[in-house]
Wavefront OBJ file of the C-alpha trace (Angstrom):
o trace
v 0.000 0.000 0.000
v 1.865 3.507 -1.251
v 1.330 6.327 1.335
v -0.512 8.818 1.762
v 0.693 12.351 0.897
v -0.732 15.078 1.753
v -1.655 17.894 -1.024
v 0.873 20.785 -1.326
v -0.312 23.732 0.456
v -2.006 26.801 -0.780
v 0.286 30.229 -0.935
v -1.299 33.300 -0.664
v 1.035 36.541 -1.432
v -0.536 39.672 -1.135
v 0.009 42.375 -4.098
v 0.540 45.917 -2.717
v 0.640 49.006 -4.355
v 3.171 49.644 -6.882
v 3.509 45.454 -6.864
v 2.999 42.863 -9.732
v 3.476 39.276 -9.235
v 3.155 36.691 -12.806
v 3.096 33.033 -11.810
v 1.863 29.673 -13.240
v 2.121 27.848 -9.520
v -1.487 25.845 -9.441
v -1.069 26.103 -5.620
v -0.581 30.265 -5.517
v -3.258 32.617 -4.969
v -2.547 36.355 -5.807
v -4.423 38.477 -3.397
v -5.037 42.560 -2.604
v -7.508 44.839 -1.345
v -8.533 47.963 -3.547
v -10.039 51.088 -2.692
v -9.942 53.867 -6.175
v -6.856 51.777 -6.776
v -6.922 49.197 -9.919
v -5.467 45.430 -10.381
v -5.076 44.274 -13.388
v -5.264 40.282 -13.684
v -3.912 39.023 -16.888
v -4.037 35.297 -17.890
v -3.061 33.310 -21.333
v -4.846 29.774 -21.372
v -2.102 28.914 -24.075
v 0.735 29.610 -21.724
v -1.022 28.258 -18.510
v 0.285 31.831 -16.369
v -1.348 34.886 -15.157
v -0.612 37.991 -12.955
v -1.859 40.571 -11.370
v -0.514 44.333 -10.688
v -1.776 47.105 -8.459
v -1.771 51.096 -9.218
v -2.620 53.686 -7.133
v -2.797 56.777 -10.036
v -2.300 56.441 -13.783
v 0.397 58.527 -14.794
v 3.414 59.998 -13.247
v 4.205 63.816 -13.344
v 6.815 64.555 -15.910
v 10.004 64.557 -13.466
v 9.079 60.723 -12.326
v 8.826 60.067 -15.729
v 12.320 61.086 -16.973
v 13.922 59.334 -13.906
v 12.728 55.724 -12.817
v 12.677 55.453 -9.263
v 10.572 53.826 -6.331
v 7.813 56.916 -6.721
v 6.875 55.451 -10.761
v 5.785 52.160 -9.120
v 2.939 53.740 -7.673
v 1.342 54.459 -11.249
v -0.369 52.701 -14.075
v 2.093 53.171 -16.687
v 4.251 51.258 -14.690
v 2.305 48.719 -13.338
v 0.846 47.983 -16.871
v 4.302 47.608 -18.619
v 6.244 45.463 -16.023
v 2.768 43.196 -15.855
v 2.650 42.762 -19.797
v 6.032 41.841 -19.833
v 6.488 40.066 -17.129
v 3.987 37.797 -19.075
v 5.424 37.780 -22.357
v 8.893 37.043 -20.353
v 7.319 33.746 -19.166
v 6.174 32.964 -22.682
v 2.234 34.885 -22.747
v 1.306 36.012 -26.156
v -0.390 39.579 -26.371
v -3.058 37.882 -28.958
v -4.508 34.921 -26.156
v -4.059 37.184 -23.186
v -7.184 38.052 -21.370
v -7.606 41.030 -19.206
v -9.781 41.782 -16.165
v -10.111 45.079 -14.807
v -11.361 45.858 -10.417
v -11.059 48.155 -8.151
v -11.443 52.370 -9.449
v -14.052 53.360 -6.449
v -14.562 56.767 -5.658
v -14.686 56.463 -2.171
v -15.427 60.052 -1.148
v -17.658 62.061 -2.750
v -17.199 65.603 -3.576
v -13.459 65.205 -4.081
v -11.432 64.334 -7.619
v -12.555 60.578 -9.029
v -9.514 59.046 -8.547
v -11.223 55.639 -9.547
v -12.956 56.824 -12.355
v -9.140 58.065 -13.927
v -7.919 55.087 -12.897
v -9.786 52.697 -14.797
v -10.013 54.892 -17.956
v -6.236 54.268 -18.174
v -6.096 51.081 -17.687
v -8.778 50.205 -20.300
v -6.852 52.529 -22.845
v -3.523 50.854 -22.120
v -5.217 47.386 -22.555
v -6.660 48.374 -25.990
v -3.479 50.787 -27.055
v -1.727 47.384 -26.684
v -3.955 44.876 -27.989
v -4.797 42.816 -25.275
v -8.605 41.690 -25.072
v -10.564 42.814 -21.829
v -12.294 39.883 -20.510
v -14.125 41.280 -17.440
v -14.547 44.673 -15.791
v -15.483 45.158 -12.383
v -15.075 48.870 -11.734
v -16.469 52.232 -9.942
v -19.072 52.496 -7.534
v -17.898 53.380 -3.892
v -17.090 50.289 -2.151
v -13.441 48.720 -1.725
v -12.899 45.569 -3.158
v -11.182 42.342 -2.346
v -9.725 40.593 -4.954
v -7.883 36.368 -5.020
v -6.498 35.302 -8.869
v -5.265 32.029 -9.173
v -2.648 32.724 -12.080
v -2.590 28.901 -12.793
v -5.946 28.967 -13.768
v -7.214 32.343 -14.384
v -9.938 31.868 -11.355
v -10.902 35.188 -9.998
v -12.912 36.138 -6.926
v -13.943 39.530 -6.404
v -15.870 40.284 -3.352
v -16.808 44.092 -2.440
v -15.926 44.961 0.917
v -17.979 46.878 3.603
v -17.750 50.695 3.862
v -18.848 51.348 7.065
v -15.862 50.475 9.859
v -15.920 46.434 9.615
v -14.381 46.518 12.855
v -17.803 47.539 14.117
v -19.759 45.489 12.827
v -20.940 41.829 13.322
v -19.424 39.503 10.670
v -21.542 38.124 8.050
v -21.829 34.414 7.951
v -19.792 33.207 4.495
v -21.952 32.411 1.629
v -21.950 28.920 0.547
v -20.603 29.415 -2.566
v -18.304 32.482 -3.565
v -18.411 34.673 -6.934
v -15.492 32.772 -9.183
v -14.620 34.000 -12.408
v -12.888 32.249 -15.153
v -11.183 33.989 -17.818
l 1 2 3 4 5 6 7 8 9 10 11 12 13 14 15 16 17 18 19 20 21 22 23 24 25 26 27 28 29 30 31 32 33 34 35 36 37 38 39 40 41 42 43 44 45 46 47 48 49 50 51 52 53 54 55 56 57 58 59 60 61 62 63 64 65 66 67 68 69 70 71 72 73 74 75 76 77 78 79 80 81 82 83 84 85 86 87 88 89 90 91 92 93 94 95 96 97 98 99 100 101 102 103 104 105 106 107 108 109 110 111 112 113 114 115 116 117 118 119 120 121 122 123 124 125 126 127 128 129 130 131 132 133 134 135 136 137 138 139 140 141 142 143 144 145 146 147 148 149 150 151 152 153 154 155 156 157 158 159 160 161 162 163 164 165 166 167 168 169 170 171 172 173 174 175 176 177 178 179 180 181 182
């Protein structure tokens, strides 16, 4: 009788701001919270890999521009390029990539929509470079949370509570979650 071994382990690794991660690990989940910030999740069923990025404005000023530094991760332009070729690095072609857009909320109203600018970016830099958007979950006013399994392509994106979660009673988990597949 051959033992039993247990299944490897699930990885989580959380993408911050001004982060990208590209990965074709079946046992990795890509993971981050957005507010007016966007993620980007890109996966090629051909090459069997995805990513994800995460922006927090969609263009430098001028002077970041003309000088790369730890500042230019924070945008869009950024995030996009090192994303897209962190893919085609790993062997992604631009014409079976898939694209899903989430996050852009404008959380505050009465002040500049941040989200909005975001996402309008990130939908021209998709097309500008030919890569098909799958998916767009964007806008409103509620922060997201959002698990890609590169692997696979398998999304979950689950809005997030506005009020102080802290302070509240937590809601029992659905029985089944919102997945996504590219």
């Amino acid at each position: 009788m051959a033992p039993i071994t247990a299944a490897p382990r699930q990885q989580r690794h959380n993408v911050l701001q001004g982060e990208f991660e590209v990965s074709s690990d079946p046992h990795l989940v890509l993971t981050t919270v957005l507010g007016s910030c966007i993620a980007c999740c890109l996966f090629d069923p051909v090459a069997g890999l995805g990513g994800m990025n995460h922006f927090l404005l969609p263009t430098p000023p001028e002077h970041v521009r003309s000088e790369p530094s730890e500042e230019a991760r924070r945008y869009g332009l950024y995030a996009m390029e090192m994303l897209v070729n962190g893919m085609l690095k790993r062997g992604a072609t631009r014409s079976t990539m898939r694209a899903h857009l989430y996050g852009g909320a404008n959380l505050h109203s009465g002040m500049r929509a941040i989200g909005s600018e975001n996402a309008e970016f990130a939908r021209r830099f998709l097309r500008d470079d030919g890569i098909s958007l799958a998916r767009a979950d964007t806008g409103g006013t509620l922060a997201r949370r959002l698990d890609l399994q590169p692997a696979s392509g398998r999304v979950r994106c689950r809005e997030v509570a506005q009020a102080f979660p802290q302070l509240q009673r937590p809601a029992l988990p659905p029985t089944s979650g919102d997945v996504e597949l590219f």
